[in-house]
VOPAGU-2260 file (C-alpha; in pm, 1 decimal, decimal comma):
REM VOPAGU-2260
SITE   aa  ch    i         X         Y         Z
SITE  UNK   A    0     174,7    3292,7   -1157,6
SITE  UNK   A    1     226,6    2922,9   -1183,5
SITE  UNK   A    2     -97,7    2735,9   -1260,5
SITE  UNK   A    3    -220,4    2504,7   -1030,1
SITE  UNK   A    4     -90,5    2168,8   -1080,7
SITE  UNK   A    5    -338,6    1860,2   -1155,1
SITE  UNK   A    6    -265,3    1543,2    -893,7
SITE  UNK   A    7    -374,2    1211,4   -1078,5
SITE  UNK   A    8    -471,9     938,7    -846,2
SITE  UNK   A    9    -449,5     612,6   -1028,8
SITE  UNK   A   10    -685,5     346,8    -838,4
SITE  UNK   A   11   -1072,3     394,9    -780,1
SITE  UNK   A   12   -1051,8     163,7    -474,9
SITE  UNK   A   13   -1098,2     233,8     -93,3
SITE  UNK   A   14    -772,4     381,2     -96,4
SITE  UNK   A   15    -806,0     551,5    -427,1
SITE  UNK   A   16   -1101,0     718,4    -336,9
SITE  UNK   A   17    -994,0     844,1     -36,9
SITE  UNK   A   18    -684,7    1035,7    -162,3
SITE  UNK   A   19    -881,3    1171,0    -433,7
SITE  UNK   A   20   -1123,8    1312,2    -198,7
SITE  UNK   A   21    -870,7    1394,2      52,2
SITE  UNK   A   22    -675,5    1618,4    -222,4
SITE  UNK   A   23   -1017,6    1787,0    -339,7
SITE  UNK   A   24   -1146,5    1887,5      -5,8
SITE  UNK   A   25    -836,0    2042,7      32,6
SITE  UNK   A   26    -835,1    2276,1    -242,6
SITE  UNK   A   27    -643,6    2081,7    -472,2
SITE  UNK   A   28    -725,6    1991,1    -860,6
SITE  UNK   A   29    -741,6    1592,7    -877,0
SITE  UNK   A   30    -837,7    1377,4   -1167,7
SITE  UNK   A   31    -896,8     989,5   -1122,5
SITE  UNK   A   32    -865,7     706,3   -1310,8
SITE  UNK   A   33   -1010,0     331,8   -1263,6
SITE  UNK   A   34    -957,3      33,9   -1503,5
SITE  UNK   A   35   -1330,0    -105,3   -1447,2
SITE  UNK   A   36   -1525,7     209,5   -1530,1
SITE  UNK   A   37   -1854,7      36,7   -1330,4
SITE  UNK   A   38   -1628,9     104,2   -1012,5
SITE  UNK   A   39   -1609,7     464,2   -1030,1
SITE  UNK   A   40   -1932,4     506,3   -1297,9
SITE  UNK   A   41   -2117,8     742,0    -988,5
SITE  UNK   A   42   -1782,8     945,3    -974,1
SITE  UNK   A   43   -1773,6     974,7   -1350,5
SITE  UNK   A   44   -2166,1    1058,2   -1370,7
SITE  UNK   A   45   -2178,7    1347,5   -1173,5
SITE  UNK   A   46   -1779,0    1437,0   -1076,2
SITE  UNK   A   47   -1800,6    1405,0    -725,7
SITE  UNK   A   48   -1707,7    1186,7    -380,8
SITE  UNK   A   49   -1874,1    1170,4     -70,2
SITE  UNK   A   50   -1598,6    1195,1     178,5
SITE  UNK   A   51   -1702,8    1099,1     603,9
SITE  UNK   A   52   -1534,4    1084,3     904,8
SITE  UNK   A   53   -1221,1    1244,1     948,2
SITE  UNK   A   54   -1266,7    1492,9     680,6
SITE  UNK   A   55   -1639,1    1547,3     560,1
SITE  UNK   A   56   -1759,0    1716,3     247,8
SITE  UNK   A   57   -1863,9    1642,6    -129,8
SITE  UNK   A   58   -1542,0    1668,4    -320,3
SITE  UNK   A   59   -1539,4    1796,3    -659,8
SITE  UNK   A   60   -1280,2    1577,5    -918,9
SITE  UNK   A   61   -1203,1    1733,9   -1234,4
SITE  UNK   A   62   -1204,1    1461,6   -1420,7
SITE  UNK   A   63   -1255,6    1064,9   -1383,2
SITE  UNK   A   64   -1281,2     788,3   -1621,6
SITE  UNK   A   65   -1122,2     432,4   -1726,2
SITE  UNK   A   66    -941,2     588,4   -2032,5
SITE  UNK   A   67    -605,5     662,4   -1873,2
SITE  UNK   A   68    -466,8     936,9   -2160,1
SITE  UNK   A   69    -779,7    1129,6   -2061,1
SITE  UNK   A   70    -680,1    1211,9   -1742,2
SITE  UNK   A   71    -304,6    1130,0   -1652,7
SITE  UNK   A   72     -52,3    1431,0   -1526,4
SITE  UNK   A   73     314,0    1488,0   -1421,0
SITE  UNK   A   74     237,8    1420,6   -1056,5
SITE  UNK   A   75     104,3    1065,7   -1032,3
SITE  UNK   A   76     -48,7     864,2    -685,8
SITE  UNK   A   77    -104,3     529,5    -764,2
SITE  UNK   A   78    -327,8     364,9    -517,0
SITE  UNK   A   79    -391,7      23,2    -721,3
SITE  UNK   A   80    -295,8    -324,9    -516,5
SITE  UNK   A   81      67,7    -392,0    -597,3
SITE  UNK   A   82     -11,8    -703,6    -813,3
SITE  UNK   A   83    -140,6    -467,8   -1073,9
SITE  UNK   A   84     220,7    -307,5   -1161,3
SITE  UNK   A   85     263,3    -434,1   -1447,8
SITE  UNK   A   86     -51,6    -339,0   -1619,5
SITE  UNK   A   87     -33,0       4,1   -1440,8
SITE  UNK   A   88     360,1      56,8   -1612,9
SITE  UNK   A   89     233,6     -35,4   -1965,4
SITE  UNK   A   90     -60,7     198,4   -1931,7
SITE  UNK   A   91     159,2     511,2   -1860,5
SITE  UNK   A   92     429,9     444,8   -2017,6
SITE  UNK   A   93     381,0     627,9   -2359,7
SITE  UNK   A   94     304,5     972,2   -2164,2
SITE  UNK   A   95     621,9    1005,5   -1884,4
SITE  UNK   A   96     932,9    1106,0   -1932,4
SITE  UNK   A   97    1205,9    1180,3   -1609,5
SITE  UNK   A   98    1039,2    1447,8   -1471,4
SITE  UNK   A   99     726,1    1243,7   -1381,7
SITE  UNK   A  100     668,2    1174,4   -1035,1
SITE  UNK   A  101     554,7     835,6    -934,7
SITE  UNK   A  102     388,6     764,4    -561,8
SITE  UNK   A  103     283,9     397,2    -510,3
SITE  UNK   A  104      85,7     435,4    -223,9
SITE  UNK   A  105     187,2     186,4     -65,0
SITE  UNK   A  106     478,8      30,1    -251,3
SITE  UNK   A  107     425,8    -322,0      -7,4
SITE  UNK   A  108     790,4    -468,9     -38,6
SITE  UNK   A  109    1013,4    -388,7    -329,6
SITE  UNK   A  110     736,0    -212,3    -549,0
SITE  UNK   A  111     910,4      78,0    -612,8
SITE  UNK   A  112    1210,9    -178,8    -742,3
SITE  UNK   A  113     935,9    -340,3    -898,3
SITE  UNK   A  114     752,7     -71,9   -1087,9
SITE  UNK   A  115    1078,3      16,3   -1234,5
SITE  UNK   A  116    1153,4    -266,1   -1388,5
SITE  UNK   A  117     813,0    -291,2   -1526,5
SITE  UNK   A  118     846,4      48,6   -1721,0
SITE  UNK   A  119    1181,5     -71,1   -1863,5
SITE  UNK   A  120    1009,9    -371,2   -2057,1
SITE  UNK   A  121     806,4    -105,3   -2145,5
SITE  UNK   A  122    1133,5      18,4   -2304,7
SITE  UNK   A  123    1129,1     372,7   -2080,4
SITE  UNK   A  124    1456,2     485,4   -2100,7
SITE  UNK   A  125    1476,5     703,2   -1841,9
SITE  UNK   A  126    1284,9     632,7   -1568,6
SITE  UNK   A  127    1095,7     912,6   -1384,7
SITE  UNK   A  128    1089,3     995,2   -1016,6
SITE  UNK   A  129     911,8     703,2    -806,2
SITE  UNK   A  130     897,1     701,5    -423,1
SITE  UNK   A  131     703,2     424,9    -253,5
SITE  UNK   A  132     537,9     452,5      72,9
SITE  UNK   A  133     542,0     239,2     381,4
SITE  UNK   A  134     141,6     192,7     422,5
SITE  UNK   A  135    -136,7     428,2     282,7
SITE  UNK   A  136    -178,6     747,8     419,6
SITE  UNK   A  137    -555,3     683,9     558,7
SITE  UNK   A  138    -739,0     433,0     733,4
SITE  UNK   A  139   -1008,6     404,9     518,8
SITE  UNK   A  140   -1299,0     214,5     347,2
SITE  UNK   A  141   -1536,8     278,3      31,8
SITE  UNK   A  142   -1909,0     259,6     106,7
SITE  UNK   A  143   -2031,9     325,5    -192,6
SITE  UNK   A  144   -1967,0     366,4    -557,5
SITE  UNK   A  145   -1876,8     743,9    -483,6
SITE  UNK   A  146   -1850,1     752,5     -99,7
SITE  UNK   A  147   -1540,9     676,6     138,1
SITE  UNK   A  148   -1479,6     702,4     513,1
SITE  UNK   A  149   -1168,6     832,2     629,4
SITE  UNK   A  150   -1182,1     666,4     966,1
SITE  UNK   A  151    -803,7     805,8    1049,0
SITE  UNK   A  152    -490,6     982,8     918,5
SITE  UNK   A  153    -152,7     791,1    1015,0
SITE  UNK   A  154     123,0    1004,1    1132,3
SITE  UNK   A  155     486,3    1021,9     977,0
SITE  UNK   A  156     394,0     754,7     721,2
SITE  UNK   A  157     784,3     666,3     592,8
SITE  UNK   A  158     823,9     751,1     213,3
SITE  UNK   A  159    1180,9     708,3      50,4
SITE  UNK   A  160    1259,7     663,1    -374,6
SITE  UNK   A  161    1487,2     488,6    -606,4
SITE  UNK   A  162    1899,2     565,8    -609,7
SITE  UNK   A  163    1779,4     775,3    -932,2
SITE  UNK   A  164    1531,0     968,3    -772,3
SITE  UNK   A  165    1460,9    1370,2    -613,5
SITE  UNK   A  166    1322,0    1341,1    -338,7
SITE  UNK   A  167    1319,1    1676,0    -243,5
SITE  UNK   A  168    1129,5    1734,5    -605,9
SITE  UNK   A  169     892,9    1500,9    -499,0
SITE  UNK   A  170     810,7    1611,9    -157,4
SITE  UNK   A  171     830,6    1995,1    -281,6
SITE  UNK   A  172     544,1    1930,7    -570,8
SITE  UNK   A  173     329,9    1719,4    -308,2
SITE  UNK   A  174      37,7    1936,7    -183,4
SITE  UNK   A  175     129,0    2041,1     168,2
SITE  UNK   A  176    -228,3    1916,5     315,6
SITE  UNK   A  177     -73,6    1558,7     220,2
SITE  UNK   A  178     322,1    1612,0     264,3
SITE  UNK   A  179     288,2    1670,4     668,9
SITE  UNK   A  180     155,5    1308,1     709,3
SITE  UNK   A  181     499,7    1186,9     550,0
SITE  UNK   A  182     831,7    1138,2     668,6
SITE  UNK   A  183    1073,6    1102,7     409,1
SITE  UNK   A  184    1364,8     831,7     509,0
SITE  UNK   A  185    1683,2     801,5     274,7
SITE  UNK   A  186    1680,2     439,5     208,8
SITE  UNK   A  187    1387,0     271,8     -13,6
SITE  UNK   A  188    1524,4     -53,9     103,6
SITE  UNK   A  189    1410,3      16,9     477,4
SITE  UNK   A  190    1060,0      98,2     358,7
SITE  UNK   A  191    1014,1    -206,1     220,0
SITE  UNK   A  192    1154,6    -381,6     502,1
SITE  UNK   A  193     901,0    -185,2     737,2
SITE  UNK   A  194     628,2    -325,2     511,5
SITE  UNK   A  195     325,2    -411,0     801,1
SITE  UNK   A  196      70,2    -515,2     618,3
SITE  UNK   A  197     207,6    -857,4     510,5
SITE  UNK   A  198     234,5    -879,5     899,6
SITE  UNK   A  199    -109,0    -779,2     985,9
SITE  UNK   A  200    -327,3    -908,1     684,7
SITE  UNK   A  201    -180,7   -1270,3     548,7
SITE  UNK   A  202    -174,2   -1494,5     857,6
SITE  UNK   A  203    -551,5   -1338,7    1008,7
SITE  UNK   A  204    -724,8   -1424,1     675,9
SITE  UNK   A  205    -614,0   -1793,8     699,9
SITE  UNK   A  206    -707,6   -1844,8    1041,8
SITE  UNK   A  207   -1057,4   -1697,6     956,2
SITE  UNK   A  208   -1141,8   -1864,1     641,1
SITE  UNK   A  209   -1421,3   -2066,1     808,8
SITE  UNK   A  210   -1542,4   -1720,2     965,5
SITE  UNK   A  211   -1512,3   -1515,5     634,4
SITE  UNK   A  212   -1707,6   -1792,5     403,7
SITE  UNK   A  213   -1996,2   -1795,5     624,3
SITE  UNK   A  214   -2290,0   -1594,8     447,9
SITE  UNK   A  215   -2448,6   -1557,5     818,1
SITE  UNK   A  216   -2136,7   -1384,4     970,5
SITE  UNK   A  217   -2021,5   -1071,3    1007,7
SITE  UNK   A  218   -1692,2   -1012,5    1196,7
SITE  UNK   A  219   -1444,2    -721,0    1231,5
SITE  UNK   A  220   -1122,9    -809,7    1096,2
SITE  UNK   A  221    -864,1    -637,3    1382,5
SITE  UNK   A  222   -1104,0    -652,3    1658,8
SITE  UNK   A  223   -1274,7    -980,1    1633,4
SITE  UNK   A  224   -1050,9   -1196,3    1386,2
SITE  UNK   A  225    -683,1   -1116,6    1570,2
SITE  UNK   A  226    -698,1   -1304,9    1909,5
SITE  UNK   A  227    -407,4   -1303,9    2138,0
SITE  UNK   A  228    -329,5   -1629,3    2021,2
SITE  UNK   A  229    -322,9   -1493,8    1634,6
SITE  UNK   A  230    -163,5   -1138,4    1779,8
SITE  UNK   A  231     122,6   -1388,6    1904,4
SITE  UNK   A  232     191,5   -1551,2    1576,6
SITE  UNK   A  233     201,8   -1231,6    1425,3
SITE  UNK   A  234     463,3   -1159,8    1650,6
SITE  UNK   A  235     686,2   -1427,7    1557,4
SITE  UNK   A  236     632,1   -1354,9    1198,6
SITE  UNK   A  237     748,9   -1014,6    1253,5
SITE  UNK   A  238    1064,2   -1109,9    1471,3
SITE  UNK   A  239    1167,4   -1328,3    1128,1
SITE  UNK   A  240    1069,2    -993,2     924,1
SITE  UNK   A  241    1341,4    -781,8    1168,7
SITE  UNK   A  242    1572,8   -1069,3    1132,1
SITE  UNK   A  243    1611,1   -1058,5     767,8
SITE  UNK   A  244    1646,9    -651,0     785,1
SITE  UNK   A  245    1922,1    -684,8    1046,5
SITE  UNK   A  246    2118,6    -903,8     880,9
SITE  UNK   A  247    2147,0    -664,7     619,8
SITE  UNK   A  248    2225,2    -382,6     821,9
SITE  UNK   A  249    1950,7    -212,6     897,0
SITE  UNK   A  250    1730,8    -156,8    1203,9
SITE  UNK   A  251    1386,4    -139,6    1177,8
SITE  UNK   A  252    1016,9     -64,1    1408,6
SITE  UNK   A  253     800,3    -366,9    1518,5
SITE  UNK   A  254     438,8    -395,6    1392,4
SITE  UNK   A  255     392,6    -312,0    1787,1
SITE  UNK   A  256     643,3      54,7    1769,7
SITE  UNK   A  257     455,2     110,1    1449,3
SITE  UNK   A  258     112,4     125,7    1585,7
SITE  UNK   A  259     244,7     312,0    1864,1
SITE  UNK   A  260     399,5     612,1    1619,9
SITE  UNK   A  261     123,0     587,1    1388,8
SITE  UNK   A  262    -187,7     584,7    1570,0
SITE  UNK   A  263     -74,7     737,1    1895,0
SITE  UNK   A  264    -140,5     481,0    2152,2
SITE  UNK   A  265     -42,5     263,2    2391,0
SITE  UNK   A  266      22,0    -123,3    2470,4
SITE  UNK   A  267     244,9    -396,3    2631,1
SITE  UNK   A  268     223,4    -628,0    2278,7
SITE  UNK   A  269      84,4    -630,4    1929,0
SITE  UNK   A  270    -276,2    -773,2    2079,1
SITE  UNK   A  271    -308,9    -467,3    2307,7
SITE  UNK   A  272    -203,3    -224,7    2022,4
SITE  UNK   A  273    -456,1    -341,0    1811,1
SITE  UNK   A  274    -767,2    -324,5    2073,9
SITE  UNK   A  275    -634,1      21,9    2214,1
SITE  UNK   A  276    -649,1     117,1    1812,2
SITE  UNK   A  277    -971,4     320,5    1767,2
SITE  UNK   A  278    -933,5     347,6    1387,7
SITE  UNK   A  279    -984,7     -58,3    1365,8
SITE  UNK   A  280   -1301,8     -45,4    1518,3
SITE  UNK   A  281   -1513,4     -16,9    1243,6
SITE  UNK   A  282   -1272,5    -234,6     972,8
SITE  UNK   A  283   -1446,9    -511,4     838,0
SITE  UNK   A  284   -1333,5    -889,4     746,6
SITE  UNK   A  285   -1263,9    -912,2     390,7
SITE  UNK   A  286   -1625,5   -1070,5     249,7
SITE  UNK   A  287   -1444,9   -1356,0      63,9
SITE  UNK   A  288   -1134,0   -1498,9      22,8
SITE  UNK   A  289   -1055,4   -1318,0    -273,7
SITE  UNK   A  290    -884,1   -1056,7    -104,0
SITE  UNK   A  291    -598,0    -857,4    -188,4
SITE  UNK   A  292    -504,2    -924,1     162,9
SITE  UNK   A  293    -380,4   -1245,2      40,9
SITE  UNK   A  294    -358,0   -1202,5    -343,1
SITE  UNK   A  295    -135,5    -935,8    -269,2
SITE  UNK   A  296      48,9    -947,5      60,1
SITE  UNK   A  297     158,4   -1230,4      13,9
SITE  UNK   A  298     338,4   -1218,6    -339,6
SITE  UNK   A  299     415,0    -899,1    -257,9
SITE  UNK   A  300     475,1    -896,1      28,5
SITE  UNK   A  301     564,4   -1239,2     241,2
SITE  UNK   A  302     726,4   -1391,8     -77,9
SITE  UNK   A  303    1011,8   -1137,1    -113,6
SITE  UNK   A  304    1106,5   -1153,5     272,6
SITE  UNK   A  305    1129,0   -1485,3     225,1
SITE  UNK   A  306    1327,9   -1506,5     -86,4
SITE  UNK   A  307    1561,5   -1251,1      59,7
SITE  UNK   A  308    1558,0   -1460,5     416,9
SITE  UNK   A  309    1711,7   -1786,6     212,3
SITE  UNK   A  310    1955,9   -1586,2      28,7
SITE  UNK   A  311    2109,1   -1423,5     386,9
SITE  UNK   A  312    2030,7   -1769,0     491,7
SITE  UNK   A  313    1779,5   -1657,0     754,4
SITE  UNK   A  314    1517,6   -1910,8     926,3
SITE  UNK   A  315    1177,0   -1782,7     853,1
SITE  UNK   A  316     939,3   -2086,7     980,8
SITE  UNK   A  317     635,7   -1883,5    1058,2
SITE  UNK   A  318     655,1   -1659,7     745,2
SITE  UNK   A  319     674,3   -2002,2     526,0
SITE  UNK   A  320     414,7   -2168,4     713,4
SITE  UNK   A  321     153,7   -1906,1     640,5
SITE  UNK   A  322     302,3   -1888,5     245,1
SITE  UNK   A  323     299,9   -2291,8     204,6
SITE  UNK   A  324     -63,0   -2290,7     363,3
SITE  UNK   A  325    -199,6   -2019,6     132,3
SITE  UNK   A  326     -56,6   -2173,6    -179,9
SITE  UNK   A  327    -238,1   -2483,9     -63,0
SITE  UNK   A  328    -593,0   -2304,6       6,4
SITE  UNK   A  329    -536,1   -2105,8    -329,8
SITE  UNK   A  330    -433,1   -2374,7    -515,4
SITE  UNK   A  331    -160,9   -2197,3    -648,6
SITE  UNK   A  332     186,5   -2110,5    -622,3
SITE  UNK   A  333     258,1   -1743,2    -498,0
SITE  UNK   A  334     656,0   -1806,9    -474,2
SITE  UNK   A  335     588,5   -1788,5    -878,2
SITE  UNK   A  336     360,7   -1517,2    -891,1
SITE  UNK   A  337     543,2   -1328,1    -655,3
SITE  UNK   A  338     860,8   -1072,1    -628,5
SITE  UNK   A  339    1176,3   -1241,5    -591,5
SITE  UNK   A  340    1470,5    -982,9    -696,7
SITE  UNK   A  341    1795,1   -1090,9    -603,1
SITE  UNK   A  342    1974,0    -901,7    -314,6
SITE  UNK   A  343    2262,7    -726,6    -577,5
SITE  UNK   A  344    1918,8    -611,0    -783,4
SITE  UNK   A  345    1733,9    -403,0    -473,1
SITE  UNK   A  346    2063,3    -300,4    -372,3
SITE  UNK   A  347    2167,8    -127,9    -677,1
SITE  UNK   A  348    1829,0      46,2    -710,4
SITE  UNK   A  349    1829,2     149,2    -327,9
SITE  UNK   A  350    2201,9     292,5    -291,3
SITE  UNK   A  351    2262,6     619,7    -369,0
């Protein structure tokens, strides 16, 4: 009888602890592993997560704790914000080999591309299996030091891997309590064009800032900090972000289509989407501008569309505007920071 296999979710975030619970509750053996060990210190004290809403119960983790070789496997989640790659490659790379499977939950655009560069200055070899997903699996947000809600699954969350990689090894090894949210798309190219959450997060955060640094305030990000007038810049943003994936071929969802398949719901626009969205209820604002909703979505995210966009010699105005206006809050340049592979690069890693 083959033993059970051990699931290690790299991240002790929101997301992190979610999937980590998630797994646990559902019978499955999960380690976890957090680079600030204060973050997950509860979890590490007594081995356990408080999991609410959609799924409720005290989930038992095998192992946690900031020393990666402790508790790394063969079957690897990484839930970590995008702009921690490179330190996430380095950390594993002495203990994979091509067999490993690699999830980055989500990949935002290009992280798969990415990651696997990273692990090459690493000098890996051979790189092991990595798939990327479109958006996290869950809808959720950490309470506490060792307790998450769940406030909603998302359904057929796309998930597609490198030329190199098998995905049918990856989807077979992946618990089934976690493979029926997925649906597994042949190009890793399209799931990075079908990225949402540069869409959704970048542009609100801006036109909040006066909201979000006011100690006295207390907003909800979807429901309270995207008007119509916001939902309708989003809009344009994302007819730039379809624009750049149809010039190369491919046709994807709006922001709109996506919350319709996701969530299950209805609405004429992305402002109606959003309000009929029950899961955003309860999301709060970021509580300072030191968000990855920024520090991350837009390196990771905006920046590549954008590189990509001048390259195919696309007009992005709206995508720029909200890039030029956060390197001027920030004081800093994300074009630099951020992913900008030329088109031949994520084409050779996406074709089979």
């Amino acid at each position: 009888m083959e033993e059970q296999r051990t699931y290690f979710v790299c991240g002790g975030g929101h997301q992190g602890l979610a999937m980590a619970a998630y797994l646990s509750l559902n019978g499955e053996k999960v380690t976890l592993w957090n680079r600030t060990r204060e973050h997950i210190k509860d979890v590490i004290n007594d081995g356990t997560i408080h999991c609410l809403g959609e799924i409720e119960g005290i989930a038992k983790i095998e192992k946690a704790s900031d020393i990666i070789e402790e508790v790394i496997s063969d079957y690897i989640l990484v839930t970590v914000p995008s702009n921690a790659y490179a330190d996430i490659a380095k950390k594993i790379a002495p203990y994979i080999n091509k067999k490993t499977i690699i999830v980055l939950n989500p990949g935002r655009t290009f992280g798969a591309i990415h990651f696997a560069e990273e692990l090459k200055k690493c000098g890996v070899k051979e790189l092991p299996q990595i798939a990327e997903t479109q958006t996290i699996v869950y809808t959720c947000r950490r309470s506490e030091l060792n307790e998450v809600t769940i406030f909603a699954m998302k359904k057929d969350v796309k998930i597609a891997g490198l030329s190199n990689c098998n995905m049918h090894m990856v989807m077979d090894k992946m618990p089934a309590s976690l493979k029926k949210y997925f649906l597994v798309d042949d190009s890793i190219m399209r799931i990075s064009l079908s990225n949402v959450g540069m869409i959704l997060h970048c542009a609100p955060v801006l036109m909040n800032i006066g909201w979000i640094e006011n100690d006295k305030v207390a907003f909800k990000y979807y429901y309270d900090g995207i008007s119509k007038t916001v939902a309708k810049y989003l809009e344009k943003m994302d007819g730039e972000r379809l624009a750049v994936a149809n010039k190369i071929g491919y046709s994807i969802e709006t922001v709109a289509d996506w919350l319709r398949r996701t969530y299950e719901i209805t609405g004429d626009n992305l402002y109606e989407c959003i309000k009929n969205n029950c899961a955003y209820k309860e999301i709060d604002a970021p509580p300072s501008l030191n968000s990855r909703y920024i520090l991350e979505d837009v390196p990771n995210g905006l920046v590549p569309i954008e590189h990509i966009a001048r390259e195919l010699k696309v007009e992005t105005p709206h995508i720029t505007n909200i890039i030029e206006l956060a390197n001027a809050v920030y004081e800093t340049d994300f074009r630099k920071s951020g992913r900008t592979f030329p088109l031949c690069i994520i084409k050779s890693y996406s074709e089979k």
